[in-house]
C-alpha positions in Angstrom: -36.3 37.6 19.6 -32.7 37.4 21.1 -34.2 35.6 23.9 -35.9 33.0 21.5 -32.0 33.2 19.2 -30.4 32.4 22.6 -32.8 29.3 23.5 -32.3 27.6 20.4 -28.4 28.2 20.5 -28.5 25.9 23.4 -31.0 23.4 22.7 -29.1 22.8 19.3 -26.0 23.0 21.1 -27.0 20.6 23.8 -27.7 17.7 20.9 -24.4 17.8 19.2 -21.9 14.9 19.8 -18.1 15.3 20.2 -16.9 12.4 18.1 -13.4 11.4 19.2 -10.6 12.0 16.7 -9.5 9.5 14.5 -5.9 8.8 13.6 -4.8 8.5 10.1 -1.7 6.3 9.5 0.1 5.7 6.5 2.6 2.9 5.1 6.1 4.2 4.4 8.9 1.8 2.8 12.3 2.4 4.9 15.7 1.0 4.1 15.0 0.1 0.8 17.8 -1.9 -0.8 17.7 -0.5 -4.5 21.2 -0.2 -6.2 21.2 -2.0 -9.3 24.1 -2.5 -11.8 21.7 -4.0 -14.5 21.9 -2.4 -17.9 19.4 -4.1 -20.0 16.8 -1.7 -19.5 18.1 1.5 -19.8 17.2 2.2 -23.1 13.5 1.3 -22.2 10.6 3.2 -20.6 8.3 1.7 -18.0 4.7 2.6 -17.0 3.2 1.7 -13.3 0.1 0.7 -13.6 -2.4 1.2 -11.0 -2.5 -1.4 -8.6 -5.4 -4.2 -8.7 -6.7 -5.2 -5.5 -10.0 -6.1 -3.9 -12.3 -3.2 -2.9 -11.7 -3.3 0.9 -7.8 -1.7 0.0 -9.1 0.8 -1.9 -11.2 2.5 1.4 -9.4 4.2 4.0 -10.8 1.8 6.8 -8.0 0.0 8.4 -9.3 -3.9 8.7 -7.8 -6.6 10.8 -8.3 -10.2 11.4 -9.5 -12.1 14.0 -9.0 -16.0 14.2 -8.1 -15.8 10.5 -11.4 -15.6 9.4 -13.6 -12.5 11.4 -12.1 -9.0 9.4 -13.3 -5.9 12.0 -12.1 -2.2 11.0 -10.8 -0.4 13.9 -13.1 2.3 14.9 -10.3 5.2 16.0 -7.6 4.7 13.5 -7.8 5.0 9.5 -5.4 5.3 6.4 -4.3 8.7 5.1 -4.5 6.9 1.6 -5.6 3.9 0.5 -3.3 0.4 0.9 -4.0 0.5 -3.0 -2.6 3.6 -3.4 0.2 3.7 -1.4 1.4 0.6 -2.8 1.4 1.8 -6.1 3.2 4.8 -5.2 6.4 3.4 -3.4 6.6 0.8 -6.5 7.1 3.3 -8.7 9.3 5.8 -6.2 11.2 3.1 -5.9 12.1 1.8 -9.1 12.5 5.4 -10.4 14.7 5.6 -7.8 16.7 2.7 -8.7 17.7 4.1 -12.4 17.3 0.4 -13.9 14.9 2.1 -17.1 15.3 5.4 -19.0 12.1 6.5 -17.7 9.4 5.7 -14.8 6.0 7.2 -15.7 2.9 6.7 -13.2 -0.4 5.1 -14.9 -2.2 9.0 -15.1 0.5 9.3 -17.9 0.0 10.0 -21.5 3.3 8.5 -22.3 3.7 5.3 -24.0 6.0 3.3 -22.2 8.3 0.4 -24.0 7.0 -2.1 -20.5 4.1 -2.1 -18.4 4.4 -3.2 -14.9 1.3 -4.7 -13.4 0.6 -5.1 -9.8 -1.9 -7.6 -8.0 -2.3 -6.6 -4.3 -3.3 -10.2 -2.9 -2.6 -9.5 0.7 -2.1 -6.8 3.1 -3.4 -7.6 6.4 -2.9 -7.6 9.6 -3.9 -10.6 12.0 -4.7 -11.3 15.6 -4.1 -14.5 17.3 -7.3 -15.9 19.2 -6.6 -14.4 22.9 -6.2 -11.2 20.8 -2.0 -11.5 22.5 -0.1 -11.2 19.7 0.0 -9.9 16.2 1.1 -10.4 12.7 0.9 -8.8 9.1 0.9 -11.0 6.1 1.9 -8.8 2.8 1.2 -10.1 -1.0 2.0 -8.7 -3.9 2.3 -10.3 -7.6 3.9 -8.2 -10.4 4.0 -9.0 -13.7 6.2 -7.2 -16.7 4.5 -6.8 -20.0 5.6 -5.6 -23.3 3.8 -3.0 -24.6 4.0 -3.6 -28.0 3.1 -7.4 -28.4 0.6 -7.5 -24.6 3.0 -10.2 -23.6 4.6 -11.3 -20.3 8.5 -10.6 -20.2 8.7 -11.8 -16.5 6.1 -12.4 -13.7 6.8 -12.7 -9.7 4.6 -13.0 -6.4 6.1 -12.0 -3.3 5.3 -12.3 -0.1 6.2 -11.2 3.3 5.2 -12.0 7.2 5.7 -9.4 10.2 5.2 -9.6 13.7 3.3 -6.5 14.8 5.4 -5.2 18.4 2.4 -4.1 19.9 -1.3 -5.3 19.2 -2.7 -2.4 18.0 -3.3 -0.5 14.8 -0.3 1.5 15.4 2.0 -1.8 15.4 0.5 -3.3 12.7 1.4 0.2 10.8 4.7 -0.5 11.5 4.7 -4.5 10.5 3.2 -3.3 6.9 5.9 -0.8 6.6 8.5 -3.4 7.1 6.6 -6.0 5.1 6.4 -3.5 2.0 9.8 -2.5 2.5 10.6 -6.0 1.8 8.7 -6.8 -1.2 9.4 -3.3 -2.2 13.4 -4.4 -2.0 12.9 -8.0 -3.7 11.3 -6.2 -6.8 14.2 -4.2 -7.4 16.0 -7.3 -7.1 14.0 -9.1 -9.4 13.8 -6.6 -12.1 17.5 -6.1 -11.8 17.9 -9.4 -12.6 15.4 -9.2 -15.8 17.2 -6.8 -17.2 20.6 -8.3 -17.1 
């Protein structure tokens, strides 16, 4: 019986694969620019909503471009959290951050909020030229502030923001969507800054 045990040990053993690991990346907004002296919301609450986008940024596969219309999903690499998620997530670290309302709550909250800020993910991709040399993200994001009471726009924006990736690889183009969110990231604090004047 231990011989027979034994036998199968290695015949099983003998079938497995060793899959290669795969590396998880995720986008982090750096040098965020996100002093504001506006006033005119601090007697106001704000809710984050979840961020809409298409399906393909709320999976953990990392996609890139080819020739601007081929989209391939590298095979080694993926996102530690969805481009959905993270999005929403340094929106509303960051405008907590930036003290411009009396309160920041997240979309899981029961809180109702005096604004509503709603995000469209339109873009967040990274590119390869055709010889596959060189590499570029494009990064677009449209927000739009509601009031809660009345459902009507205060103040709607679309930014948008182009990187070049330093090396043509997923790890670069990790770095290019960092810098590209950082950007949009910045200009929203901006722009709500300036609504609430």
């Amino acid at each position: 019986m231990r011989i027979i045990l034994i036998i199968l040990t290695m015949l099983f053993s003998g079938c497995t694969t060793i899959k290669p690991p795969v590396a998880e990346y995720r986008v982090v907004a750096k040098d965020l620019k996100i002093g504001s002296t506006a006033t005119g919301c601090k007697d106001k609450s704000l809710k984050v909503a979840q961020a809409f986008s298409s399906n393909s940024l709320m999976s953990l596969n990392m996609d890139y471009t080819e020739s601007n219309n081929r989209v391939f999903s590298y095979s080694q690499s993926q996102w530690q959290e969805s481009p959905n998620s993270l999005v929403s997530a340094e929106l509303l670290k960051s405008i907590r951050d930036s003290e411009l309302f009396s309160s920041v709550h997240s979309s899981k909250s029961r809180v109702k909020s005096n604004l509503v800020l709603e995000t469209n993910i339109e873009e967040f991709m990274q590119f390869y030229s055709q010889d596959m040399k060189s590499s570029f993200v494009h990064v677009v994001v449209s927000l739009t502030l509601i009031d809660a009471k009345t459902n009507s726009v205060v103040a709607d924006k679309t930014f948008s923001s182009k990187f070049d990736a330093k090396t043509v690889d997923a790890k670069g183009g990790v770095e290019a969507l960092s810098s590209a969110l950082s950007e949009i990231v910045s200009q929203n604090i901006e722009w709500l800054g300036g609504v609430c004047k």
